[in-house]
Backbone as JSON, one array per atom type, in Angstrom:
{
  "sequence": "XXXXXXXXXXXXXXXXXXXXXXXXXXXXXXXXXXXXXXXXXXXXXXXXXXXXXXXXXXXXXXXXXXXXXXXXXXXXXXXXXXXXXXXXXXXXXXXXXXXXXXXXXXXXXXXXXXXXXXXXXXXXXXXXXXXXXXXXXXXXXXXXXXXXXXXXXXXXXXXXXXXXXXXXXXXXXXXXXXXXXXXXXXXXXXXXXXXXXXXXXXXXXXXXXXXXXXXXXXXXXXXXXXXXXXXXXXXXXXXX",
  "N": [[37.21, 82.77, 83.37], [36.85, 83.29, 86.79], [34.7, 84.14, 88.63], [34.97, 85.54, 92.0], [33.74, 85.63, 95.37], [34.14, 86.88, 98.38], [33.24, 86.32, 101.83], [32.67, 87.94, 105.26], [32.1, 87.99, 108.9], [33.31, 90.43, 109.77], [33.57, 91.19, 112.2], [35.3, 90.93, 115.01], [37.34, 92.05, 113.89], [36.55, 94.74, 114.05], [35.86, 95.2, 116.63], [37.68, 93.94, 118.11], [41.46, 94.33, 119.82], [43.55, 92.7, 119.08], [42.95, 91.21, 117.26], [42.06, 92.92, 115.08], [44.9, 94.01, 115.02], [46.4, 91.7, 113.5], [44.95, 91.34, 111.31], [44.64, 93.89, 109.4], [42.91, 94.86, 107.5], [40.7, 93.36, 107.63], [39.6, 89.72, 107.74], [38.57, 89.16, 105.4], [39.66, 90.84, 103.89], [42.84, 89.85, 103.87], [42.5, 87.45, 102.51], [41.69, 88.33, 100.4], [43.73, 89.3, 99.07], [45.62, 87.26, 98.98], [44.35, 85.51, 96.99], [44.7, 86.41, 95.25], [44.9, 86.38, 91.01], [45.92, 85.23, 88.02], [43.28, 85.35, 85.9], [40.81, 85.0, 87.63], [38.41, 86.91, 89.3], [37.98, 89.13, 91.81], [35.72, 90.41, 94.78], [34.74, 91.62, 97.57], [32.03, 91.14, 100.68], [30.7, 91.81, 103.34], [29.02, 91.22, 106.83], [27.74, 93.68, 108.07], [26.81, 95.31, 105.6], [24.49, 95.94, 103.36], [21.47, 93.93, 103.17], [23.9, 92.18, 103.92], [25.71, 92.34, 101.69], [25.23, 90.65, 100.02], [23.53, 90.8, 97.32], [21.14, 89.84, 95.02], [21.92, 90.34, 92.92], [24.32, 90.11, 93.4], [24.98, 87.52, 93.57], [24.32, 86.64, 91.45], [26.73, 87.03, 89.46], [28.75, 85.83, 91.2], [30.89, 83.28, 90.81], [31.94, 81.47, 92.78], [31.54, 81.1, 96.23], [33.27, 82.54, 99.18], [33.15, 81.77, 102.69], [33.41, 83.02, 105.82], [32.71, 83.33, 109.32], [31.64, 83.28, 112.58], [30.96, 85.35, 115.29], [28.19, 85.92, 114.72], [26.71, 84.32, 113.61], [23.81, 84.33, 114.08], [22.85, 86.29, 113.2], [22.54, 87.0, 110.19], [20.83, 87.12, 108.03], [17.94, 85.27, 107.72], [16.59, 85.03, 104.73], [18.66, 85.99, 103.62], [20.05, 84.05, 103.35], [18.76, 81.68, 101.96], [18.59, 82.6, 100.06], [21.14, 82.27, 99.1], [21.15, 79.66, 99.08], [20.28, 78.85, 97.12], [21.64, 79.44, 95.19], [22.93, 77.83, 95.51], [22.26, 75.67, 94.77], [21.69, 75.63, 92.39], [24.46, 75.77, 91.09], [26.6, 77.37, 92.41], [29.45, 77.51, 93.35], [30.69, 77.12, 97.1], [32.9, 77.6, 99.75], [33.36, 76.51, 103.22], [34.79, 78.25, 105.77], [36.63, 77.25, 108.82], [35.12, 78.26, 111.79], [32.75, 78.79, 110.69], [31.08, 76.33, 110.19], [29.09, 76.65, 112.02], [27.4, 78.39, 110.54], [24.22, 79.5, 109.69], [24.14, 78.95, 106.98], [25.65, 76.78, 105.95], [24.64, 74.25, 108.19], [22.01, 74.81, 107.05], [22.88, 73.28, 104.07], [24.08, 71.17, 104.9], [21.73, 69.15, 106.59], [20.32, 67.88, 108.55], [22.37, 67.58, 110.49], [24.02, 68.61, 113.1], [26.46, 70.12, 113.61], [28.25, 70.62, 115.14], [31.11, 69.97, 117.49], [33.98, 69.48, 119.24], [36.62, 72.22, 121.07], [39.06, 74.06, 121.67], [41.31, 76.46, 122.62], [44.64, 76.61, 122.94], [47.05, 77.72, 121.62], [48.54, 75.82, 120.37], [49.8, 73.43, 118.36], [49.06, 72.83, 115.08], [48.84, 69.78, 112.8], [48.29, 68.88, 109.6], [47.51, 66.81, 107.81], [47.26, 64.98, 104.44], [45.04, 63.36, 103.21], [43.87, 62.81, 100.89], [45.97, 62.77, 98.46], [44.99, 62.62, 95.46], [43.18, 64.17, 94.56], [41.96, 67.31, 93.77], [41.58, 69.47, 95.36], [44.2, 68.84, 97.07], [46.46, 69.75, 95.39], [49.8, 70.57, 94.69], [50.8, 70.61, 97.17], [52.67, 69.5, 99.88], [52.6, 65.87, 101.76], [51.83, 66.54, 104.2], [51.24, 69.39, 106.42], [52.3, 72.12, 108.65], [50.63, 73.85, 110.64], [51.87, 76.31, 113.16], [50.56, 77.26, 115.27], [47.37, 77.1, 116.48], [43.79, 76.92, 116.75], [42.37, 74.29, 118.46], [40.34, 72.17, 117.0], [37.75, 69.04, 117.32], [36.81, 65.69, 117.29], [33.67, 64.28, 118.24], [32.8, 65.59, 114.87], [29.95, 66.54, 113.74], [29.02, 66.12, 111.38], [27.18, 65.35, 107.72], [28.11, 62.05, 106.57], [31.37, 62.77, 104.84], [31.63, 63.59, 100.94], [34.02, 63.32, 99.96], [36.84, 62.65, 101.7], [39.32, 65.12, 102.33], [41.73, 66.16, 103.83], [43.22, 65.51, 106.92], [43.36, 66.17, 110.56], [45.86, 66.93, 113.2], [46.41, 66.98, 116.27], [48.45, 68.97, 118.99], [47.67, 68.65, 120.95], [46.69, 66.24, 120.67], [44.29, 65.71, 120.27], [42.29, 64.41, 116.68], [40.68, 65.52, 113.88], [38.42, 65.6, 111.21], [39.23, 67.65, 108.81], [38.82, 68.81, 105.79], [36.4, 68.48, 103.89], [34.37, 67.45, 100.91], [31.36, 67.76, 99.31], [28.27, 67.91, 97.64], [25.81, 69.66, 96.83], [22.82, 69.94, 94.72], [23.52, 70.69, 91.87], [25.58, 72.59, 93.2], [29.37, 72.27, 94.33], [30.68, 71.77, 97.65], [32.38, 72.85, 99.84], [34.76, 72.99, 103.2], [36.34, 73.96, 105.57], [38.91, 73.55, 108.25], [41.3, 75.25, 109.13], [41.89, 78.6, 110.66], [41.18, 80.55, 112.85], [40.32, 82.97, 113.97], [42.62, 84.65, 115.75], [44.87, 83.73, 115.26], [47.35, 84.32, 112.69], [46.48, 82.82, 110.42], [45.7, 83.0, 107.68], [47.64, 84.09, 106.11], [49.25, 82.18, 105.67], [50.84, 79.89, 103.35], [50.29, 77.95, 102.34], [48.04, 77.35, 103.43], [46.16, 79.38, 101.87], [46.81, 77.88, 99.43], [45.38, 75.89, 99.79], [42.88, 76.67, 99.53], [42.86, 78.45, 96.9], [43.18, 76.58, 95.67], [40.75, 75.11, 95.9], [38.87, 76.72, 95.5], [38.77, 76.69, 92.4], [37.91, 74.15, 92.11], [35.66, 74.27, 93.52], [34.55, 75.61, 91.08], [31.28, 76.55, 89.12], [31.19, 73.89, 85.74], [30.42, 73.52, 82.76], [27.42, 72.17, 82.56], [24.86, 70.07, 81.94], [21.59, 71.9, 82.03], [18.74, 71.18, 83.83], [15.45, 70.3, 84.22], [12.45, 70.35, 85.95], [9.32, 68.68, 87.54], [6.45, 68.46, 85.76], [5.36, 67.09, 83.01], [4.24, 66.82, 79.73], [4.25, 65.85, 77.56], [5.38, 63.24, 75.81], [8.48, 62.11, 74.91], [9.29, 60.02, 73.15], [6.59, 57.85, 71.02], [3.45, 56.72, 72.67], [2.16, 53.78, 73.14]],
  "CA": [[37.32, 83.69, 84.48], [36.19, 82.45, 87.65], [34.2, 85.02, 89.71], [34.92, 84.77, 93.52], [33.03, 86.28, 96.0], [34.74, 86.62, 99.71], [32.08, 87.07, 102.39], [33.39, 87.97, 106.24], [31.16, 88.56, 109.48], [33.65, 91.6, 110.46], [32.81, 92.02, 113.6], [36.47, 90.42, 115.33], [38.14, 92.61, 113.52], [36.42, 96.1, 114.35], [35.86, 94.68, 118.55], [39.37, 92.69, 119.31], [42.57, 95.23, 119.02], [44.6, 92.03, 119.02], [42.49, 90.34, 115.81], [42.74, 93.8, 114.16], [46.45, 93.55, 114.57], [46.51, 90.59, 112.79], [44.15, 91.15, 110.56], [44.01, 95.08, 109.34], [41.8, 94.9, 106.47], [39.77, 92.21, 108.17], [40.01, 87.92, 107.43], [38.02, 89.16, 103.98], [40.78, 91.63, 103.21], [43.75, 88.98, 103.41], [42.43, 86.22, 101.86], [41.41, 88.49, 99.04], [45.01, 89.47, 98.81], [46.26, 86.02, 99.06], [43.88, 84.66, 96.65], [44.41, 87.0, 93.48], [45.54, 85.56, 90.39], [45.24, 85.71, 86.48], [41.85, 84.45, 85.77], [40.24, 85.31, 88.33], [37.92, 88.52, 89.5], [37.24, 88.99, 93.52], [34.7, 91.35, 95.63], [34.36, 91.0, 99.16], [31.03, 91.52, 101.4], [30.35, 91.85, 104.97], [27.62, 91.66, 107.24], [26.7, 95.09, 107.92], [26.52, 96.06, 104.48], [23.13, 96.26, 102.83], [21.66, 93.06, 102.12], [25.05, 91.29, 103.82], [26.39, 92.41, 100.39], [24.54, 89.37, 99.0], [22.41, 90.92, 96.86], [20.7, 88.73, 94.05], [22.86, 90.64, 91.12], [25.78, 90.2, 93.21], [25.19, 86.24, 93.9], [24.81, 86.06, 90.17], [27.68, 87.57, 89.26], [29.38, 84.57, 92.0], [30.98, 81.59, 90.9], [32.51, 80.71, 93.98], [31.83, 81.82, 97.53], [33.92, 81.37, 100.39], [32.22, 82.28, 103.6], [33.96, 83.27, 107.09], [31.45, 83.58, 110.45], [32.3, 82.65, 113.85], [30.27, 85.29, 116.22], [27.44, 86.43, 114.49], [25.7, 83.72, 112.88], [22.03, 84.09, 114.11], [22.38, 87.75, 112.46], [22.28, 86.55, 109.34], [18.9, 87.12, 107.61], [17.05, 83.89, 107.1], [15.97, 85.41, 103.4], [19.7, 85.8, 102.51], [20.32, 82.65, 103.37], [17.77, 80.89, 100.93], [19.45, 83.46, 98.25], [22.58, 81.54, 98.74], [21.5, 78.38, 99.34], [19.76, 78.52, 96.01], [22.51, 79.84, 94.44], [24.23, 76.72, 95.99], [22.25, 74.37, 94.44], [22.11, 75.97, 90.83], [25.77, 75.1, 90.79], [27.67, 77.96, 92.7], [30.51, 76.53, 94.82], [30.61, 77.78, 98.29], [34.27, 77.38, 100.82], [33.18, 77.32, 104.2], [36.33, 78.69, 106.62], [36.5, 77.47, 110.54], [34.02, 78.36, 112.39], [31.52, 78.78, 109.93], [30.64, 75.21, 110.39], [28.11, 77.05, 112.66], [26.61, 79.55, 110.12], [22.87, 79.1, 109.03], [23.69, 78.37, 105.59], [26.28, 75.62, 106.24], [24.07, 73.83, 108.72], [21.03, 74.2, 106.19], [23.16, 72.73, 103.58], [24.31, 69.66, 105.97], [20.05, 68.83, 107.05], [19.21, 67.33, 110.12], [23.34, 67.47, 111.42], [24.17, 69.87, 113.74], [27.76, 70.75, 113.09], [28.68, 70.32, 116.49], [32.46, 69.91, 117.77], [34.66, 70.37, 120.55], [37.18, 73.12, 120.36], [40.17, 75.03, 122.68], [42.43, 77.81, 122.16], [45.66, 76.98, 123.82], [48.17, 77.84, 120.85], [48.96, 74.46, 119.99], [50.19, 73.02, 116.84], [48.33, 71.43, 114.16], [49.62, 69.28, 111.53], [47.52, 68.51, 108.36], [47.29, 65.37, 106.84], [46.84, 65.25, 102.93], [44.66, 61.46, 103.2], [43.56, 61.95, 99.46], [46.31, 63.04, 97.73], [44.76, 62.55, 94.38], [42.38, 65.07, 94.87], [42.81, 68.58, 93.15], [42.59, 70.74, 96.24], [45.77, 68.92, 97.15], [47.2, 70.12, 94.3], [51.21, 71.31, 94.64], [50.8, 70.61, 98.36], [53.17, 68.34, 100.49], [52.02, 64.82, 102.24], [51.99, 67.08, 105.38], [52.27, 70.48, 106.57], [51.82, 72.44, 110.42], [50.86, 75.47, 111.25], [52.56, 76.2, 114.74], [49.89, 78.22, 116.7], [46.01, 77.23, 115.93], [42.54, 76.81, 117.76], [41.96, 72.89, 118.27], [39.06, 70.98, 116.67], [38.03, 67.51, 117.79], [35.69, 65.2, 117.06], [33.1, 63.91, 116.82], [32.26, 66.53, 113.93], [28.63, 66.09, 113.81], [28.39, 66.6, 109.59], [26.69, 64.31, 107.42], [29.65, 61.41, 106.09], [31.24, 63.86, 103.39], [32.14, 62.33, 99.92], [35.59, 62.83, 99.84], [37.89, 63.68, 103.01], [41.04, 65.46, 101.85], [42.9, 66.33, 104.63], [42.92, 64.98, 108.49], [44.55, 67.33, 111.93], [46.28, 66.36, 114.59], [46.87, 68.64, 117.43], [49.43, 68.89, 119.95], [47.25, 67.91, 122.5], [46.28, 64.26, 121.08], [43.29, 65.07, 119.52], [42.24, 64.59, 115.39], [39.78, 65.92, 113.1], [38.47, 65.9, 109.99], [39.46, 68.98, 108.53], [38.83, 69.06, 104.78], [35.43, 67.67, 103.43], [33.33, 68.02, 100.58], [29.83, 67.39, 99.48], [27.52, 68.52, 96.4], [24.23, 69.64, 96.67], [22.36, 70.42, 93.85], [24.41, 71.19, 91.12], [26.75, 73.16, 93.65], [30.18, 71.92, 94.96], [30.83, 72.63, 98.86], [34.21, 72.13, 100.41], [34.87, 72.61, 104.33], [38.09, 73.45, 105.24], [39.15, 73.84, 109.15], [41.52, 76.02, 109.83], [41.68, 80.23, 110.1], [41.02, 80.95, 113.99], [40.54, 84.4, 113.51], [43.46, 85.31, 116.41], [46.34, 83.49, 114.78], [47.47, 84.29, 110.96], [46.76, 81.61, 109.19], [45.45, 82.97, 106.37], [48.95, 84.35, 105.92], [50.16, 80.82, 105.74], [51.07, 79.52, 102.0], [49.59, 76.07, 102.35], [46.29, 77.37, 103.93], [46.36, 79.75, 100.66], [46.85, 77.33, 98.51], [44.02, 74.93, 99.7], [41.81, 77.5, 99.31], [42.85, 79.0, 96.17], [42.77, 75.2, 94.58], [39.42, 74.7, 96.31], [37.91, 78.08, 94.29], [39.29, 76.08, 91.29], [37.49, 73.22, 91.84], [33.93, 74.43, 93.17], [33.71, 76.54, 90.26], [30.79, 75.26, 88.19], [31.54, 74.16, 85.02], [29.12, 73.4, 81.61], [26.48, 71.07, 83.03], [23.61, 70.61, 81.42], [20.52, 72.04, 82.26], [17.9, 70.4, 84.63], [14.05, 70.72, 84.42], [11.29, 69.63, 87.24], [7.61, 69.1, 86.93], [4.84, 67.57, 84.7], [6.24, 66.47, 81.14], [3.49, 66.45, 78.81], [4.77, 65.34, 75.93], [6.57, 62.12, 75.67], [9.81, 61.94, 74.09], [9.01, 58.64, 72.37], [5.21, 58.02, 71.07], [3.29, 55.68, 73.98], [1.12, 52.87, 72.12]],
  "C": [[36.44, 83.21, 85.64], [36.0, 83.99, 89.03], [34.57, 84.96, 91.9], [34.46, 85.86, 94.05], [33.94, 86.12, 98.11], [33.66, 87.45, 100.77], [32.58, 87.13, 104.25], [32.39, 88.3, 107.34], [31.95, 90.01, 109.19], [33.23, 92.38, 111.27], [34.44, 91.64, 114.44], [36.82, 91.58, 115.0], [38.02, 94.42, 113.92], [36.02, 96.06, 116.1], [37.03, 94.16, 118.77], [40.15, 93.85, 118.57], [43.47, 93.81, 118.57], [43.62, 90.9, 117.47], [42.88, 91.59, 114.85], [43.87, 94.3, 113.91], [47.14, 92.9, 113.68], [46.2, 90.35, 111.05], [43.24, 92.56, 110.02], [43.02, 95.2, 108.55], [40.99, 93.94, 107.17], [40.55, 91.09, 107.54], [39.93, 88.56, 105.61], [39.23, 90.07, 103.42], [42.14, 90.82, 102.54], [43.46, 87.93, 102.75], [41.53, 86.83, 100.44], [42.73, 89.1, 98.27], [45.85, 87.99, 98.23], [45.7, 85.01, 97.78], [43.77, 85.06, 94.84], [45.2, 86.38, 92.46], [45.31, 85.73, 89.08], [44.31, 84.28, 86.18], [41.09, 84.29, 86.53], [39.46, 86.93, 88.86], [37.57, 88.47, 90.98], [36.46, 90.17, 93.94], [34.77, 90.52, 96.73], [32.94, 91.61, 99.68], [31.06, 90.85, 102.59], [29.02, 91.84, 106.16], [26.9, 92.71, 107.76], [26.84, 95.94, 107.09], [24.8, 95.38, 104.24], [22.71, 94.77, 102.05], [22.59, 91.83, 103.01], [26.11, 91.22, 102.63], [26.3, 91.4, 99.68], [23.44, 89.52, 98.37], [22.19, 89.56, 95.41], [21.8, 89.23, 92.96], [24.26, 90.28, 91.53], [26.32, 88.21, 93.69], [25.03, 85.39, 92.36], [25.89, 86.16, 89.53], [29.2, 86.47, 90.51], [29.54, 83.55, 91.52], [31.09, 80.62, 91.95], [32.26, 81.61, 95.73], [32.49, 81.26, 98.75], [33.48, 82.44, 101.45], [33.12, 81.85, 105.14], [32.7, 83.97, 108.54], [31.9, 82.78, 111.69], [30.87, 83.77, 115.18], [28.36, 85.9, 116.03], [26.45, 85.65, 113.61], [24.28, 84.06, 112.5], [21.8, 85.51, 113.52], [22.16, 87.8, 110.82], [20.87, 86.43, 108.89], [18.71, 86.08, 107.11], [16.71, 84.13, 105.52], [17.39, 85.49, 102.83], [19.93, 84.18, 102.59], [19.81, 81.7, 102.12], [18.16, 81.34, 99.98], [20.43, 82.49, 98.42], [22.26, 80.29, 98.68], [20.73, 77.93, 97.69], [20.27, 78.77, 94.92], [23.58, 78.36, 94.27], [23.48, 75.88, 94.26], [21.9, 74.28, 92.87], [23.28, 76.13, 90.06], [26.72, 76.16, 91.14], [28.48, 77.61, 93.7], [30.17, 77.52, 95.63], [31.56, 76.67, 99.27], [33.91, 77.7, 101.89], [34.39, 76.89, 105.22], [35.96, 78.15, 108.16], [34.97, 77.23, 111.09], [32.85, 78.45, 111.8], [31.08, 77.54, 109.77], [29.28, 75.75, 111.13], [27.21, 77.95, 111.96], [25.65, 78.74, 109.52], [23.1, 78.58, 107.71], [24.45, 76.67, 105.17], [25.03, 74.08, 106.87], [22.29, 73.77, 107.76], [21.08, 73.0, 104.85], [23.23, 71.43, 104.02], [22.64, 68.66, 106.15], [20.25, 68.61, 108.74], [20.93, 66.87, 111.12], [23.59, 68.64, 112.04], [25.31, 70.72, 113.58], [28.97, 70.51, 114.21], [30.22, 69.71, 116.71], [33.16, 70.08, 119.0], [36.15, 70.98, 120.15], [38.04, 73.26, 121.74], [40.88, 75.61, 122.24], [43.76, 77.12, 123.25], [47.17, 76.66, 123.09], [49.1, 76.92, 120.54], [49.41, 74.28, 118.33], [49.5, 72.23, 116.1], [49.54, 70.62, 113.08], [48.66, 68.65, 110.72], [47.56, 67.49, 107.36], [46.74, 65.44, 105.13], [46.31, 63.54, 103.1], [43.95, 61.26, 101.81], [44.23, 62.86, 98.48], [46.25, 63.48, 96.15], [43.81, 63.56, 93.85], [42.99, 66.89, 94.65], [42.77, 69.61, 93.81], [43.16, 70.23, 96.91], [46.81, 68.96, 96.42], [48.42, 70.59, 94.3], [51.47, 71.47, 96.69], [51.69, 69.33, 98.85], [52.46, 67.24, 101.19], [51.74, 65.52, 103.47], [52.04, 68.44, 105.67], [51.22, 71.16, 107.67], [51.44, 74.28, 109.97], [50.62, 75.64, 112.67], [51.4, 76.41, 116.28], [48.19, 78.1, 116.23], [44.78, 76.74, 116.96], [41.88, 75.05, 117.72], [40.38, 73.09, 117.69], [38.95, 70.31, 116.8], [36.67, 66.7, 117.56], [34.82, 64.61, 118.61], [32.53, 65.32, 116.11], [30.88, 66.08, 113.6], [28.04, 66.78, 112.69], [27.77, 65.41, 109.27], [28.92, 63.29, 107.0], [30.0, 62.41, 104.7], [31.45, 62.68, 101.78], [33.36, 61.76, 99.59], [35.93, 63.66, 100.97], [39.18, 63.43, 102.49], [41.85, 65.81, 102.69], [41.74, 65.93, 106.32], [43.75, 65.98, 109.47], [44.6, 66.61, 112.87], [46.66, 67.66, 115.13], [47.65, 68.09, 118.27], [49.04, 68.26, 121.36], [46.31, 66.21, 122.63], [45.13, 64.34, 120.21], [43.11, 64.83, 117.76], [40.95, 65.09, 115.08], [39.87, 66.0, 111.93], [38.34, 67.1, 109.17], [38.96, 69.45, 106.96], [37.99, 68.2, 103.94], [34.78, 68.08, 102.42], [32.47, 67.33, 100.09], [29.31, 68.33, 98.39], [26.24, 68.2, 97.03], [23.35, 70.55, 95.62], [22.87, 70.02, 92.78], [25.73, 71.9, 91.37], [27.72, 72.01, 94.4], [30.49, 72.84, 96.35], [32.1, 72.02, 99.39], [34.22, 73.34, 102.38], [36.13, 72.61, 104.99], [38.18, 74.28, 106.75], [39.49, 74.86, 109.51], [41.27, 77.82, 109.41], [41.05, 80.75, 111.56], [41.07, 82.69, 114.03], [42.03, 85.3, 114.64], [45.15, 84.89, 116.21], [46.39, 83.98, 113.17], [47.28, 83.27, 110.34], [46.18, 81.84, 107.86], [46.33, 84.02, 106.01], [50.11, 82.91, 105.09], [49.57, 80.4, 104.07], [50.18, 78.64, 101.72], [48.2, 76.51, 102.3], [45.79, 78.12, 102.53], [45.77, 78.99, 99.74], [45.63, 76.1, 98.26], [42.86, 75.69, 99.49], [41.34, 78.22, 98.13], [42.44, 77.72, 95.41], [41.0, 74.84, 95.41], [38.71, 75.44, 95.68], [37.93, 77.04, 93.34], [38.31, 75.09, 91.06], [36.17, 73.14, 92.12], [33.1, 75.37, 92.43], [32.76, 76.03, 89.08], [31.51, 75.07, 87.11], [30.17, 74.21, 83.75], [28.43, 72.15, 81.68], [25.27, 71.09, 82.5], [22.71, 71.51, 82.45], [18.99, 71.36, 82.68], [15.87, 70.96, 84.35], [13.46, 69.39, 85.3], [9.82, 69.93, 86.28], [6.94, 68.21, 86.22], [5.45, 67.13, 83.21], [4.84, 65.88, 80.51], [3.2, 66.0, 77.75], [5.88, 64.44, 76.09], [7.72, 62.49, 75.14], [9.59, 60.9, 73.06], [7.2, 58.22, 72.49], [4.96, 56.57, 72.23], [2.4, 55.26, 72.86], [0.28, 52.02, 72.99]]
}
């Protein structure tokens, strides 16, 4: 059973009539619709719940978090942050959506990169490159696939180099990006996945779905050993 945790600013959604059109339950609502499944358990949290709804019982109780943030980053309590990021690195995946390239915990994960991008809204078309097919969140996915109406990204993406890049974007207006990266730190798996503009549907869209649902899949820990730090007082083998 693979715990998932869906975490949303929700702020878009209760300020824009035309995002809460889109998007009645909020982003965290549909993509906890979209993402249910047998063998799986979901909860969502928001940021003006108590906490951020990241309390310690409920980040243990997390296998997987996937994390949505776009205007509210710096509200984010520095103290949850360090909860998650220590959650990260004791082996709980964490999906970060879009714009959350900019949220504190992303950018702590990354170090000393900024995240940095250039961006435009002008309802353009992407198209999504699958460049490592072999790779299990492109799992039941075509060599290709668009979604019509989305918020450019463009490089340079100013992450560290990731380890594996699974999907590439092209936009209508010429530019590319690397859309689909991930990276382990700790013991946790982190995955990186472009699109989800909070004013188009795309987390309506099958594909986007499906990279997301196979991305849970795959940064859920599994049975790794157990790590110890520190002083070791006792050999393993006698010293002579």
């Amino acid at each position: 059973m693979v715990r998932i945790t869906i975490w949303n600013e929700f702020v878009h959604e209760t300020s824009n009539e035309k995002v809460k059109a889109i998007y009645p339950r909020g982003i965290h609502g549909a993509l906890a619709e979209g993402l249910r499944g047998e063998g799986r358990t979901l909860r969502t949290a928001t940021l003006r719940e108590p906490e951020h709804g990241l309390t310690e019982e409920a980040l243990r109780d997390t296998d997987v978090l996937v994390w949505w943030g776009h205007m509210a980053h710096e509200e984010v309590s520095d103290a949850i942050v360090d909860r998650v990021h220590a959650r990260v690195l004791e082996g709980m995946g964490l999906i970060v959506l879009h714009s959350a390239h900019g949220s504190k915990i992303f950018r702590k994960l990354m170090g000393t990169q900024t995240g940095r991008l250039k961006w435009r809204e002008a309802d353009e078309k992407e198209r999504l490159w699958v460049v490592k097919p072999s790779h299990p969140i492109a799992r039941g996915l075509p060599e290709a696939f668009e979604l019509e109406r989305e918020e450019m990204y463009g490089e340079h993406f100013d992450v560290p180099d990731p380890e594996e890049l699974v999907f590439v974007s092209w936009f209508q207006g010429g530019e590319v990006f690397r859309s689909g990266l991930t990276y382990t730190r700790g013991k946790g798996r982190v995955f990186y996945f472009r699109p989800g503009h909070e004013s188009y549907p795309t987390y309506y869209d099958p594909h986007v779905l499906r990279v997301i649902s196979n991305a849970c899949d795959w940064a859920a820990p599994g049975d790794s050993p157990d790590v110890s730090y520190g002083h070791v007082p006792s050999p393993m083998e006698p010293i002579r």
